[in-house]
C-alpha positions in Angstrom: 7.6 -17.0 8.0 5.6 -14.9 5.8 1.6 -14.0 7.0 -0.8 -13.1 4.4 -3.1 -10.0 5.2 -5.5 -12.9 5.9 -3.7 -14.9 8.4 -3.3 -11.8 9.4 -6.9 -10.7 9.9 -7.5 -14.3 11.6 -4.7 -13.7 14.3 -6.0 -10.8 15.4 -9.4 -11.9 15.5 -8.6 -14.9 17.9 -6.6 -12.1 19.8 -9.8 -9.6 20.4 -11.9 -12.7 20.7 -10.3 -14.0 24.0 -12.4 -10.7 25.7 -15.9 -9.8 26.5 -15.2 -6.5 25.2 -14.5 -7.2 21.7 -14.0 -5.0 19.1 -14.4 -1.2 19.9 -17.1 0.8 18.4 -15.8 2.4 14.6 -15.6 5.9 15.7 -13.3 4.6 18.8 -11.0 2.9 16.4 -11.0 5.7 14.5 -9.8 7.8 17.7 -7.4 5.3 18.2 -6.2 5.0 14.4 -6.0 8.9 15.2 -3.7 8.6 17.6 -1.5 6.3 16.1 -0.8 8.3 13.2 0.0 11.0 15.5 2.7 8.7 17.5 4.0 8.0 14.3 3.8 11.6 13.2 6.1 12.2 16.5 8.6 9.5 15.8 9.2 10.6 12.2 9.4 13.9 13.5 12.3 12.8 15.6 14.1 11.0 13.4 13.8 13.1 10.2 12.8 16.3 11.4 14.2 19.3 13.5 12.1 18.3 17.3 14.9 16.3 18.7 13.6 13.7 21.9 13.8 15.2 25.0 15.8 12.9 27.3 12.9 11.7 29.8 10.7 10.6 26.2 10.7 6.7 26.0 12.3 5.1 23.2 9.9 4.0 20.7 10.2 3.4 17.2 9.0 3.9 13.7 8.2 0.2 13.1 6.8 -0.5 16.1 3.6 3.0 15.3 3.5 1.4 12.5 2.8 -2.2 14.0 0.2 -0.2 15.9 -1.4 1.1 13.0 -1.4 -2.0 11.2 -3.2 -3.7 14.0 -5.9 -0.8 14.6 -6.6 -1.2 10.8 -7.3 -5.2 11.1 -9.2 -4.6 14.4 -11.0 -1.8 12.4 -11.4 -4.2 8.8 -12.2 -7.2 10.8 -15.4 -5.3 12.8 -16.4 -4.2 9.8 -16.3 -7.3 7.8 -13.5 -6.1 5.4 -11.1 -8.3 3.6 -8.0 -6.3 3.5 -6.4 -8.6 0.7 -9.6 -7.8 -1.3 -9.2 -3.7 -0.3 -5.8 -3.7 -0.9 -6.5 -5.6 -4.5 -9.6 -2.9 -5.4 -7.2 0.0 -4.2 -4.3 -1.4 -6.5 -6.4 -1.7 -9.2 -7.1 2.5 -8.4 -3.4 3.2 -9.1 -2.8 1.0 -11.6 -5.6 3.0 -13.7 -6.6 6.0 -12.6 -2.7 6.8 -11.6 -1.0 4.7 -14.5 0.6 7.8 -15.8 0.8 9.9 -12.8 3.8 10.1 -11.8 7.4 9.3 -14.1 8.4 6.0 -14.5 12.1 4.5 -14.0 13.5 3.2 -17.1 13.6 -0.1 -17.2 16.0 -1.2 -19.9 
């Protein structure tokens, strides 16, 4: 089953909910957003690049940092009142503009 970026938003909300705690402040998500990328950085790094895993590293994988970084975002979007479907829409829009002739099309005859 398919989850919209809002469903999406709403899971994760009833998730954080559950705890006193709540949502962290924005400049701890954005530590934490931080170092996700980085995890992700590592695990790209690993499978594409020349820094093979030494043996005592834990298997991780490139879906799962970027599952983690997906779910910092919503944490971060839903503290901050975001819609995500409405971002991503406004940042489409960007590209489909701004960048419309950017970059070379495919053909697509």
């Amino acid at each position: 089953m398919e989850k919209s970026l809002a469903e999406m938003q709403k899971e994760v909300d009833r998730y954080i909910s559950q705890f006193k705690e709540g949502y962290f402040s924005p400049l701890s998500m954005l530590a934490r957003m931080t170092e996700e990328v980085g995890e992700l950085a590592r695990e790209v790094n690993h499978s594409f690049g020349e820094k093979p895993k030494k043996a005592t590293e834990e298997e991780n994988s490139i879906e799962l940092e970027l599952g983690d970084i997906l779910f910092i975002t919503i944490c971060f979007a839903n503290s901050l009142g975001i819609d995500l479907t409405e971002a991503h829409d406004k940042v489409m829009h960007k590209f489909n503009t701004r960048d419309a002739n950017r970059w070379t099309k495919k053909d697509t005859e």
